[in-house]
N, C-alpha and C positions, 0 to 999 in steps of 0.2 A: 780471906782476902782482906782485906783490900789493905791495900796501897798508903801511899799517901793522899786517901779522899781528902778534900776540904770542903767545909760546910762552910755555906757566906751567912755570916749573921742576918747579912741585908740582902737576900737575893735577889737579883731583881727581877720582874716579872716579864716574861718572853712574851711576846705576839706568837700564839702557834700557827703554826706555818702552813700555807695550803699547799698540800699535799700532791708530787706534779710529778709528769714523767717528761722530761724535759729531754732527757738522753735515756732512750731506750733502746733495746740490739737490734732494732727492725725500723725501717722507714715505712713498713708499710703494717697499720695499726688498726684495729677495726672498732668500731664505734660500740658501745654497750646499749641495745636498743633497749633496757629498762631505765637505765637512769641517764643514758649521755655521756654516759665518760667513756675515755680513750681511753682503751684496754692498754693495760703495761707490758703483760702475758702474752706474746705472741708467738714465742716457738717452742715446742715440745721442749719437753725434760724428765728426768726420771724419777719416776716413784720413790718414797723414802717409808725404809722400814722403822719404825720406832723400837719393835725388838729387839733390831739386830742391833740397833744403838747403844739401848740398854743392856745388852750383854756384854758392849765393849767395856760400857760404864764399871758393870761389874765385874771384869777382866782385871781393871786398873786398882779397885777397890781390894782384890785378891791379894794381893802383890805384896799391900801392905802400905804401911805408909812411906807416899815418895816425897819422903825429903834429902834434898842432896845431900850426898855423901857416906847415903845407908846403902845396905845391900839390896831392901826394897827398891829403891830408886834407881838403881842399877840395873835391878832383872827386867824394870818394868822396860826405861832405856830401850834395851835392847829388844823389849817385843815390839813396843812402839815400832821401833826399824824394821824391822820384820814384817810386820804389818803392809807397812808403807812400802816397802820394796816389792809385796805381792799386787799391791794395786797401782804405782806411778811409775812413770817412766826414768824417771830420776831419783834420787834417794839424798839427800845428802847430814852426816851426821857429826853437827860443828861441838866440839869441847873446845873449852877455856874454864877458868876461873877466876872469881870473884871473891870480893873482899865487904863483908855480912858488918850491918851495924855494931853488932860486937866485936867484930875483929876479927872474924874469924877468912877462912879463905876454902872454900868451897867451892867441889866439880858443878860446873854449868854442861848443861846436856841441851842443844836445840835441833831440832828432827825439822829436816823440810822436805817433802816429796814435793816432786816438779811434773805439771803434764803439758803437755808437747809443750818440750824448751825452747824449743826454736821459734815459735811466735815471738813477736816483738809486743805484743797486747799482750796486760796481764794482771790479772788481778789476784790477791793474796787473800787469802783466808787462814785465820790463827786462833788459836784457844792455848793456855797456858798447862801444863802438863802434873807442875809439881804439886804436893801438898804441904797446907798450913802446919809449920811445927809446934804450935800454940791453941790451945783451946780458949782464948782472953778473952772470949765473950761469954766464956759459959759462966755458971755458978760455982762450980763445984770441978776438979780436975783441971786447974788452968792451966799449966804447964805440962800438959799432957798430948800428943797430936791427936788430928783428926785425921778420920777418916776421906772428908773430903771430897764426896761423892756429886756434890752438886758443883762446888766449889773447887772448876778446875777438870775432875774427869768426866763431865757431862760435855762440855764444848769442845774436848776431846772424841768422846763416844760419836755426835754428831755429825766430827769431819769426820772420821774414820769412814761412816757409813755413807758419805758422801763422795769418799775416796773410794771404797768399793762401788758406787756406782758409775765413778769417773770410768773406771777400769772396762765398762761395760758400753760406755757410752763417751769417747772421747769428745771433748769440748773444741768449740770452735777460736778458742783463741788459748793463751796459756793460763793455768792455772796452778799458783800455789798454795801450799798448808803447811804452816809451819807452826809447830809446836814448840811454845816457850819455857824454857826451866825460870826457876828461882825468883819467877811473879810473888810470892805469896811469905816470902823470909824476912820482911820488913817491919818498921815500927812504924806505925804515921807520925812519931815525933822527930825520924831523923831523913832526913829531906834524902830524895833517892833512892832509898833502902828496900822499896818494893820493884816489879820489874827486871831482877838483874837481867835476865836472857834475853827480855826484848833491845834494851839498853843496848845490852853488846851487841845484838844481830842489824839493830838500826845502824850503825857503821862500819860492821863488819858483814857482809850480807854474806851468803853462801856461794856465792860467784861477786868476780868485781864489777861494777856499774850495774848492778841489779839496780831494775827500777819495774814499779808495776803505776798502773794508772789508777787503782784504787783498791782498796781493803776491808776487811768486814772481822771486828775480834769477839768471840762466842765467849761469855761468861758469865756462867753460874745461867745455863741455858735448857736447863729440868726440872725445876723443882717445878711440884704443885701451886697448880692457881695462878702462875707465874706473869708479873705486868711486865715488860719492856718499854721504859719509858724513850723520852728524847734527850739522851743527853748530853748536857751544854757543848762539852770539848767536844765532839761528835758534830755536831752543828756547826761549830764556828769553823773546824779544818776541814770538814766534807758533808756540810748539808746536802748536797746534792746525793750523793752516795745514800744518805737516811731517809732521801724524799722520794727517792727513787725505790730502797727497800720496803718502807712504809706502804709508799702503792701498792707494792706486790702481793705484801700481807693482808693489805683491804680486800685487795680483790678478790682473793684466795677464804677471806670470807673470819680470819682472825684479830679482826680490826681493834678487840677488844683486848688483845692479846699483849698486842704491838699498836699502843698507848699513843696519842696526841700529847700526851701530860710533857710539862717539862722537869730534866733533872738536875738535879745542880751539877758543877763539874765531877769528873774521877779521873784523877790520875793511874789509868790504868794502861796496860800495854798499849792499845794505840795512839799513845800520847805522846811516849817516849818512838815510837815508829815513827809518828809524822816528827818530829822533832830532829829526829838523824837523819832520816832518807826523804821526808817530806815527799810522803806517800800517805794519803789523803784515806783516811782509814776510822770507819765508826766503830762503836763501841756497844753491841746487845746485850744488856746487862739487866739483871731480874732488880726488880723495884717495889719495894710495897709501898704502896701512897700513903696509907692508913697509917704508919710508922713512921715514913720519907726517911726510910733507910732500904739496908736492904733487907732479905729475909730473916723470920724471930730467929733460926736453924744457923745464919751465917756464922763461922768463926765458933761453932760449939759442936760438944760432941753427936746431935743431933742432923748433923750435915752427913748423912746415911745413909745407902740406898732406899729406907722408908721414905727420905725425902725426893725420890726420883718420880716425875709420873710423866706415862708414855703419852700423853695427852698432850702435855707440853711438848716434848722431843719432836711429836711426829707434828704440830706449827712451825715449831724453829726447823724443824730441819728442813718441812716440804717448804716453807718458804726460801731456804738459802738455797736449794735444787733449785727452784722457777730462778732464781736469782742469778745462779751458775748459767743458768741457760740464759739470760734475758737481762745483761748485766748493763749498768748505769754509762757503757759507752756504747759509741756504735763501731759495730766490728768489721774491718776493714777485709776486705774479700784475697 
């Protein structure tokens, strides 16, 4: 990945934010008789497997490398859909193409399952599908791809497995997952060139006047040790959205996980989302402090299911399940 990050010579230094439930799915909230705080968590939600996760992970890792316009990226496509049609009520699977910093012009593939369409509340949840065709972080082998296991089919692995527990446990308002192609085909020197599928689907949505009230995008959401910091672009288009997930994960008891620290910007998919449909959308994205980049593993051949741990999987994912159920509006009866 990434994108077009940019690093500010002079960053400046955030006030961290006290951490609030300000819009929770429930009016009626019960006090924490150990420390005082208003619980965020107040209505059931379902369990999340981190196995079943990491077998999607390694489903997608099979496949081969999905870069558009290979026959990997193709087979995977279609199981993706596949998938999504055994567990949502809607399936929808948008192709276009795009035009790559080199010139080139490559299939775009975007996968959205939809559960109960018919709500007017709706919140989206997204994780980026394709893989890096560049190893430019590594040593050795740099024009070679990656495999891409953290980077990409882990935020994948996550929804899926939160789509299979949709299917079990429909949600009280609408929910979307949509899976973006051609995130990962960019240069950070040619402005844009990361993102293609979110880009297109932020004006093009999968239905016309799609709108949801807020969004959550999973990326690079397994690897070991994994920090989730606060970051910048995230805060400024939907702090409330991060203040709100943030509680969920304290409570839940991963607070270490899901970092107070601040990050500097990333232009990553929910950038370009709020930017076309200005749908107020954060960004969980793995952080190493010790580096203030992301993981040593990013962008080399070392981004391998060895870098997956179910430890990780099973915080990000139980915390987007409590989230799914207990989301940053209040749901209207």
């Amino acid at each position: 990945m990434k994108r077009t990050l940019f690093y500010l010579l002079l960053f400046p230094v955030f006030c961290i934010l006290t951490i609030s439930s300000s819009c929770t799915g429930s009016k009626d909230t019960e006090a924490d008789s150990t420390d005082d705080k208003v619980a965020v968590i107040t209505q059931k939600y379902p369990d999340f497997s981190a196995d079943s996760a990491f077998q999607f992970i390694q489903k997608q890792v099979k496949f081969g490398y999905r870069i558009p316009g290979t026959q990997a990226h193709a087979r995977c496509a279609d199981w993706l859909y596949a998938k999504l049609k055994m567990y949502c009520d809607t399936v929808y699977f948008q192709k276009t193409t795009a035009v790559t910093w080199d010139k080139k012009t490559i299939p775009v593939y975007n996968l959205v399952g939809v559960f109960n369409p018919k709500a007017v509340q709706r919140g989206v949840w997204a994780a980026h599908w394709d893989s890096r065709p560049w190893a430019d972080n590594d040593t050795t082998r740099k024009n070679e791809p990656i495999d891409a296991a953290n980077d990409g089919a882990s935020g994948v692995g996550v929804l899926l497995e939160l789509a299979r527990n949709l299917k079990k446990n429909p949600p009280p308002y609408g929910i979307d997952i949509v899976f973006f192609d051609a995130e990962d085909y960019g240069k950070s020197e040619y402005e844009n060139s990361f993102c293609l599928g979110s880009q297109y689907w932020s004006k093009n949505p999968h239905i016309r006047g799609y709108k949801a009230q807020f969004g959550v995008l999973l990326d690079m959401v397994g690897g070991k040790d994994a920090v989730f910091g606060r970051e910048t672009l995230s805060m400024q288009q939907a702090g409330w959205v991060m203040n709100h997930t943030w509680a969920i994960a304290e409570e839940l008891g991963f607070g270490s996980t899901f970092s107070n620290i601040n990050v500097y910007p990333i232009t990553d998919d929910h950038h370009y989302v709020f930017q076309g449909s200005q749908i107020p959308m954060i960004d969980i994205i793995q952080h190493d402090p010790e580096r203030n980049t992301f993981a040593k593993y990013w962008h080399t051949h070392a981004d391998n299911m060895d870098a997956i741990s179910k430890e990780t999987l099973f915080k990000v994912g139980k915390t987007m399940s409590a989230l799914m159920f207990n989301p940053p509006i209040q749901i209207q009866p």
